[in-house]
PyMOL CGO cylinders between C-alpha atoms (Angstrom):
from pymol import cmd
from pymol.cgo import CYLINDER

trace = [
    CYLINDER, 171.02, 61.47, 415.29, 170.97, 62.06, 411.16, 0.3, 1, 1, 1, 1, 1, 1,
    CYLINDER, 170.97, 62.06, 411.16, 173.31, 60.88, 409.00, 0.3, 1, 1, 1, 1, 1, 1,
    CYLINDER, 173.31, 60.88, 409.00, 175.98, 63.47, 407.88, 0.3, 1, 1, 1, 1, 1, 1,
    CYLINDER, 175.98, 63.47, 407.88, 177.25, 64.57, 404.06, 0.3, 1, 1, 1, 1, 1, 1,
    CYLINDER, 177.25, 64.57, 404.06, 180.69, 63.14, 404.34, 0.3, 1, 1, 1, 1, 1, 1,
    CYLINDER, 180.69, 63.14, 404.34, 181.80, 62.58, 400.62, 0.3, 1, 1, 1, 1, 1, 1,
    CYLINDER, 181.80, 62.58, 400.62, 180.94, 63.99, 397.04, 0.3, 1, 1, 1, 1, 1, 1,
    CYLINDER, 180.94, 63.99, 397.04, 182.17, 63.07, 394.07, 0.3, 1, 1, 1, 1, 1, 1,
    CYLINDER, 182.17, 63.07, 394.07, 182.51, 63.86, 389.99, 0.3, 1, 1, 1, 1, 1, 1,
    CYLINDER, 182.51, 63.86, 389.99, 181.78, 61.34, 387.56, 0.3, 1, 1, 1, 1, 1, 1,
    CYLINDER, 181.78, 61.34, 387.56, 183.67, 63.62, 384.58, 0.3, 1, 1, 1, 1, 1, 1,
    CYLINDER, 183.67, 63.62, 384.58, 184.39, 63.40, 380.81, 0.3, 1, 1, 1, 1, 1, 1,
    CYLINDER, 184.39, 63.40, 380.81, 188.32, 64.80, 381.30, 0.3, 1, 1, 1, 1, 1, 1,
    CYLINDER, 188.32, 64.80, 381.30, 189.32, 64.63, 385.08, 0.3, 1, 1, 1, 1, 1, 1,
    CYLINDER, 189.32, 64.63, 385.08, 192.38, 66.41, 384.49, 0.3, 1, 1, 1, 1, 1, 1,
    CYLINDER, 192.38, 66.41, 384.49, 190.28, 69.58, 382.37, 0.3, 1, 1, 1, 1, 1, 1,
    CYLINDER, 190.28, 69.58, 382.37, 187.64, 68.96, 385.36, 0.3, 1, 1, 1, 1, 1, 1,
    CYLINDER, 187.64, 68.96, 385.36, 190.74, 69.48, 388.15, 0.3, 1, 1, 1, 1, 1, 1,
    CYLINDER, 190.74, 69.48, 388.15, 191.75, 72.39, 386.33, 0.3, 1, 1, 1, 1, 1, 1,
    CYLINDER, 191.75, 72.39, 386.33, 188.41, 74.48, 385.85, 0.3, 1, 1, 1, 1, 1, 1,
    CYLINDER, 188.41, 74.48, 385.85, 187.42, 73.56, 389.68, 0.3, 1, 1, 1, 1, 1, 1,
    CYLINDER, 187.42, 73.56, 389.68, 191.12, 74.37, 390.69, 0.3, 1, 1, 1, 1, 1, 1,
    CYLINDER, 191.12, 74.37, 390.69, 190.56, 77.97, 389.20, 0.3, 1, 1, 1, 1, 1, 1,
    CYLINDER, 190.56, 77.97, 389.20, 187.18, 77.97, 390.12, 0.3, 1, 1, 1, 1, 1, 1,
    CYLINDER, 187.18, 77.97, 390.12, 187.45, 76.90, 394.26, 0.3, 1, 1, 1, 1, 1, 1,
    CYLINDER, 187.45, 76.90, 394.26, 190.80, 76.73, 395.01, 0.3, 1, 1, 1, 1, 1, 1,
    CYLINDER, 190.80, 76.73, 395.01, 190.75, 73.07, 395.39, 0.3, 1, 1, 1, 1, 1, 1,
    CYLINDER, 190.75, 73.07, 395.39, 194.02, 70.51, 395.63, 0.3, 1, 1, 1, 1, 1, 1,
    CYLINDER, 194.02, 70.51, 395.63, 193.86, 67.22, 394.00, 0.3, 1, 1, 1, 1, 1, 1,
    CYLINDER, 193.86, 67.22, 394.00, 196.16, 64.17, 394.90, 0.3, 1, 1, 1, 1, 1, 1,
    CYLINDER, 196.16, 64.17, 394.90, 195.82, 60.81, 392.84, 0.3, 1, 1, 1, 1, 1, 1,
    CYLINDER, 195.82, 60.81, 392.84, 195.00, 57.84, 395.52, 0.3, 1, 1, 1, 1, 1, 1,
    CYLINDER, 195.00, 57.84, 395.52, 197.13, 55.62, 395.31, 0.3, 1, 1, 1, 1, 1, 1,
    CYLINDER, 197.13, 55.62, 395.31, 194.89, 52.55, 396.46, 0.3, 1, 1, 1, 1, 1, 1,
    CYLINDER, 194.89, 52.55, 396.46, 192.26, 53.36, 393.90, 0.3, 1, 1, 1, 1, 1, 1,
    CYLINDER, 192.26, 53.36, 393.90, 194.29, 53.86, 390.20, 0.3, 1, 1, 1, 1, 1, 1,
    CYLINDER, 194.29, 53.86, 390.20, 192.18, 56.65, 388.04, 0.3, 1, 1, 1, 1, 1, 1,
    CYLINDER, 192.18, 56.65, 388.04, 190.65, 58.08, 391.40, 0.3, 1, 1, 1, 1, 1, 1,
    CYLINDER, 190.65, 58.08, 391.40, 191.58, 61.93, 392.35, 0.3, 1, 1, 1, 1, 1, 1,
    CYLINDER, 191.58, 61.93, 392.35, 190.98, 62.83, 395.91, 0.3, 1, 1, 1, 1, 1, 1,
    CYLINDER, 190.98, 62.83, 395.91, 189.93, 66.67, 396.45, 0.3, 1, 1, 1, 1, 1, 1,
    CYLINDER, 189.93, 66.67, 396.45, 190.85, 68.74, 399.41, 0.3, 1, 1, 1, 1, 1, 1,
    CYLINDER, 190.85, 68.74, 399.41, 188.34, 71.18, 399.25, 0.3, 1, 1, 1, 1, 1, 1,
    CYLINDER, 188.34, 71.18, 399.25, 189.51, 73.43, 402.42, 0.3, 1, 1, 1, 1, 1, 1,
    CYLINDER, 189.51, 73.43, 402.42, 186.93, 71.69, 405.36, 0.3, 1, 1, 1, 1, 1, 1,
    CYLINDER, 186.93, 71.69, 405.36, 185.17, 68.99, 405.59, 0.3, 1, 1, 1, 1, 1, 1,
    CYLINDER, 185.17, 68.99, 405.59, 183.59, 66.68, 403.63, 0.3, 1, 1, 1, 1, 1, 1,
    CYLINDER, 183.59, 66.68, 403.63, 186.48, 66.68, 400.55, 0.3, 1, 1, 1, 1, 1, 1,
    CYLINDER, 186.48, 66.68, 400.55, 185.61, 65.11, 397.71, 0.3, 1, 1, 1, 1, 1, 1,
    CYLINDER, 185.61, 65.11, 397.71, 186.76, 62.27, 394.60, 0.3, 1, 1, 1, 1, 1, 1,
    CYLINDER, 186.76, 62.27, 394.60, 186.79, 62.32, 391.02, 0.3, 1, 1, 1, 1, 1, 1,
    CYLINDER, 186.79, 62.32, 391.02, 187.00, 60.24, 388.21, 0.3, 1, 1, 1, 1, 1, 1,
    CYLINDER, 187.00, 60.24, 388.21, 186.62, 59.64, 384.72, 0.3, 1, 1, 1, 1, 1, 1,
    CYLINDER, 186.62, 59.64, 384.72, 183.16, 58.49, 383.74, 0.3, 1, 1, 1, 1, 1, 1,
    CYLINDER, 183.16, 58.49, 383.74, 183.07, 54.56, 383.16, 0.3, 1, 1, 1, 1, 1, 1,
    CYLINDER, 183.07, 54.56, 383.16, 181.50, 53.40, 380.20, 0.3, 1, 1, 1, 1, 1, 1,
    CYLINDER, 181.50, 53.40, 380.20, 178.38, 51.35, 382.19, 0.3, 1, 1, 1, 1, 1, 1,
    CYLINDER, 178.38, 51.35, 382.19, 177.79, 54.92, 383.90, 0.3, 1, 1, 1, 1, 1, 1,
    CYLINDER, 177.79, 54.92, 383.90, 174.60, 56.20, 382.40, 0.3, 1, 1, 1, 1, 1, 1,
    CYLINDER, 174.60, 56.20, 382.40, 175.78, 60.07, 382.73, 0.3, 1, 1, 1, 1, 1, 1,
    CYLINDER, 175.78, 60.07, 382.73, 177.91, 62.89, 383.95, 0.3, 1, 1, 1, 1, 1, 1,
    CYLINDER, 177.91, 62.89, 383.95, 177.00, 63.40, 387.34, 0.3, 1, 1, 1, 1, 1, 1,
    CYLINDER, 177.00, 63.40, 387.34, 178.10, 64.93, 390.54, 0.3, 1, 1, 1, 1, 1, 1,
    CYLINDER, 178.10, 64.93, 390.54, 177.23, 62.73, 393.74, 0.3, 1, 1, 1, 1, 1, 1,
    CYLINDER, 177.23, 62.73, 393.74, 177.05, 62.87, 397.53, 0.3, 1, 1, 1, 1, 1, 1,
    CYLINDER, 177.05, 62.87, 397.53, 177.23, 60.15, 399.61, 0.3, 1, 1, 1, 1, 1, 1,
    CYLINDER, 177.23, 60.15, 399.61, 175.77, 60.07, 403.42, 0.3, 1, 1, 1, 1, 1, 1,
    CYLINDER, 175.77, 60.07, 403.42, 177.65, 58.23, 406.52, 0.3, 1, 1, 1, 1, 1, 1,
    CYLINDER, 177.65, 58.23, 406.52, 176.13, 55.31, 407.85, 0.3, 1, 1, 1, 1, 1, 1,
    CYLINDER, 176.13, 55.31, 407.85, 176.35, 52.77, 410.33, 0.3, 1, 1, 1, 1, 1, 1,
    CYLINDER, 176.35, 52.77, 410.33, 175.85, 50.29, 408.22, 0.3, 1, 1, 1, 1, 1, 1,
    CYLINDER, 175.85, 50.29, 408.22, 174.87, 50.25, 404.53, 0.3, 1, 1, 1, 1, 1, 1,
    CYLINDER, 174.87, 50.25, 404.53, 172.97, 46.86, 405.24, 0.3, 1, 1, 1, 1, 1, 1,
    CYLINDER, 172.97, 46.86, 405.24, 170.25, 48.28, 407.40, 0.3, 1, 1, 1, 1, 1, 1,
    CYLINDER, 170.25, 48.28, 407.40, 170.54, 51.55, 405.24, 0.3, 1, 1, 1, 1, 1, 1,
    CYLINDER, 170.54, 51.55, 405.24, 169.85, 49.55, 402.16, 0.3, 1, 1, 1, 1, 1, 1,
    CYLINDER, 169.85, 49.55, 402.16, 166.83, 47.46, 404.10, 0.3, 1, 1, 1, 1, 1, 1,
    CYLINDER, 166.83, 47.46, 404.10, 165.40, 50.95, 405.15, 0.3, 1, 1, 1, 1, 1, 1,
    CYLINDER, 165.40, 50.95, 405.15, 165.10, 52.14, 401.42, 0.3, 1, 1, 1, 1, 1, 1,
    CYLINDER, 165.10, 52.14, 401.42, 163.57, 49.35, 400.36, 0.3, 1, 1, 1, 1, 1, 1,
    CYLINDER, 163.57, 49.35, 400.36, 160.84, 49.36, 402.71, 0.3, 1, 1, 1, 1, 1, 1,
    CYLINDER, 160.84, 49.36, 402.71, 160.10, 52.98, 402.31, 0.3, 1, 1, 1, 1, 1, 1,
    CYLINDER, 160.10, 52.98, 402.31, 159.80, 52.56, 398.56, 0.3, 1, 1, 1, 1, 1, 1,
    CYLINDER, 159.80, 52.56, 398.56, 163.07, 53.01, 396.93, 0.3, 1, 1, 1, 1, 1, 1,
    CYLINDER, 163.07, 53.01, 396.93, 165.36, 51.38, 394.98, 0.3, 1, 1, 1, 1, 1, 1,
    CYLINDER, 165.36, 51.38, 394.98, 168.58, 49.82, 395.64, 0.3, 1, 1, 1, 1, 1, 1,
    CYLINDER, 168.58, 49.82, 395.64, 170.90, 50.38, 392.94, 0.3, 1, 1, 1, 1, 1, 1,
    CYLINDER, 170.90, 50.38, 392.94, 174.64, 49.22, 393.95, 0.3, 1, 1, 1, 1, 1, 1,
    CYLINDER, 174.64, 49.22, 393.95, 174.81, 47.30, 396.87, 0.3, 1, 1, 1, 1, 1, 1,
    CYLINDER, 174.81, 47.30, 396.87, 177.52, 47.18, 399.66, 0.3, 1, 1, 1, 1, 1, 1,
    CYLINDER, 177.52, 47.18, 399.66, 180.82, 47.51, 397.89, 0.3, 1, 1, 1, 1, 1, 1,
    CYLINDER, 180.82, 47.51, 397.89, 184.42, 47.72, 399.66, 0.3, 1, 1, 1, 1, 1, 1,
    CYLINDER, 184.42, 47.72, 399.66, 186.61, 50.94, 399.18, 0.3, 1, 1, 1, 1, 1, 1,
    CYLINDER, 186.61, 50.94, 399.18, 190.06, 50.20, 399.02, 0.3, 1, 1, 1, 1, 1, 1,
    CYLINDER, 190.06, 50.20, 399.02, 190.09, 48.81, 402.94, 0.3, 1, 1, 1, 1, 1, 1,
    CYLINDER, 190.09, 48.81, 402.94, 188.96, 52.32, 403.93, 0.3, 1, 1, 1, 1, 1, 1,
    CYLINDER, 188.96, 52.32, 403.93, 184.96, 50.68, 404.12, 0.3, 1, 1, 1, 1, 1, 1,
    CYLINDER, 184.96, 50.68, 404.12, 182.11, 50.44, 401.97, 0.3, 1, 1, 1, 1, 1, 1,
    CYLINDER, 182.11, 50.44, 401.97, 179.88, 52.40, 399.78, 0.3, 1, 1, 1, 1, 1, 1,
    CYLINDER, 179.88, 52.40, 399.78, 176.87, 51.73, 398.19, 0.3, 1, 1, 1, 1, 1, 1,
    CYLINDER, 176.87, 51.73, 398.19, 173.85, 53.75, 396.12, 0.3, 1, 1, 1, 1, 1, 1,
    CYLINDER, 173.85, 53.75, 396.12, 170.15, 53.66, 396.34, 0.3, 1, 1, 1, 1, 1, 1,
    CYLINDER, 170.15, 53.66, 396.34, 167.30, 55.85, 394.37, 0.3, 1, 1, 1, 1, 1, 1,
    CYLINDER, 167.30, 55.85, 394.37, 164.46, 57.51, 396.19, 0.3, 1, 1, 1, 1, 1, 1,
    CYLINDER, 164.46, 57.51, 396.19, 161.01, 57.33, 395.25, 0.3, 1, 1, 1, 1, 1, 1,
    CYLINDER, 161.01, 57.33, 395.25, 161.55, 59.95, 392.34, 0.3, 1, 1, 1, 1, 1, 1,
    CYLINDER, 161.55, 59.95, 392.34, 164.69, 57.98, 391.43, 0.3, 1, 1, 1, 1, 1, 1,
    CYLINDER, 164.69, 57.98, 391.43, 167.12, 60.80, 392.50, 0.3, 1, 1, 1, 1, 1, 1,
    CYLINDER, 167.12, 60.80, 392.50, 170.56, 59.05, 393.27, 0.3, 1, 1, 1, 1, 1, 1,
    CYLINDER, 170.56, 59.05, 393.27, 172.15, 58.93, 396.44, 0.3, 1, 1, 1, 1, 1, 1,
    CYLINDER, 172.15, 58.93, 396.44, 175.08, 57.27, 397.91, 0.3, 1, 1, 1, 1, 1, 1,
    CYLINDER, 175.08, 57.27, 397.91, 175.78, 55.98, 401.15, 0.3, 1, 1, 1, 1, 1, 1,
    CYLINDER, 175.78, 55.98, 401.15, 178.85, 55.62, 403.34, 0.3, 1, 1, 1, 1, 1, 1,
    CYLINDER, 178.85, 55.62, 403.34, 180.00, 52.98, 405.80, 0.3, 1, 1, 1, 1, 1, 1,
    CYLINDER, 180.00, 52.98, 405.80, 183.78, 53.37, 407.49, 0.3, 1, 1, 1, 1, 1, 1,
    CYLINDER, 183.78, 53.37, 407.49, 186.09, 50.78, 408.32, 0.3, 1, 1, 1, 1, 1, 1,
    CYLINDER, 186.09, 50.78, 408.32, 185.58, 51.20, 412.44, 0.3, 1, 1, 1, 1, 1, 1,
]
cmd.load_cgo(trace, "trace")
């Protein structure tokens, strides 16, 4: 079976301007996370909900993200490199929730992968 959209997220200049206009704009809640200082989960009504955060300096851009679930990001990771694309973060732990990494395609589109804590 395909993998599933289960996360985005907003890479944002102001996250508290950002929470604002998409509160107005969607209706959305927004609760810091505790285990991740400067992150802002989003309930967006049904699943998949959503993060944001301020942009970090090495971050080339503004950008809003979606991340696919995976059985593993390993043998995700292995899979993108042999079909031509580019591995751009590799495996890293959320906040002992799992992992998440991000990969380009061929045309260099991000797109980040999901791997839960089973």
């Amino acid at each position: 079976m395909g993998n599933h959209l289960c996360h985005f997220e907003f890479m944002v200049s102001d996250s508290g301007k950002a929470e604002e206009f998409y509160g107005k704009v969607f209706d959305w809640e927004f609760k810091v996370d505790e285990g991740m200082p400067g992150y802002t989960m989003i309930n967006a009504g049904k699943a998949p909900g959503g993060g944001m955060m301020n942009k970090p300096d090495t971050a080339p851009h503004y950008a809003l993200s979606v991340y696919f679930c995976v059985d593993s990001i390993d043998d995700t990771m292995a899979k993108v490199s042999a079909a031509g694309g580019q591995v751009i973060i590799p495996k890293m732990e959320v906040s002992n929730i799992g992992w998440w990494g991000l990969f380009a395609d061929p045309d260099g589109i991000p797109v980040g992968v999901y791997e839960p804590k089973k």
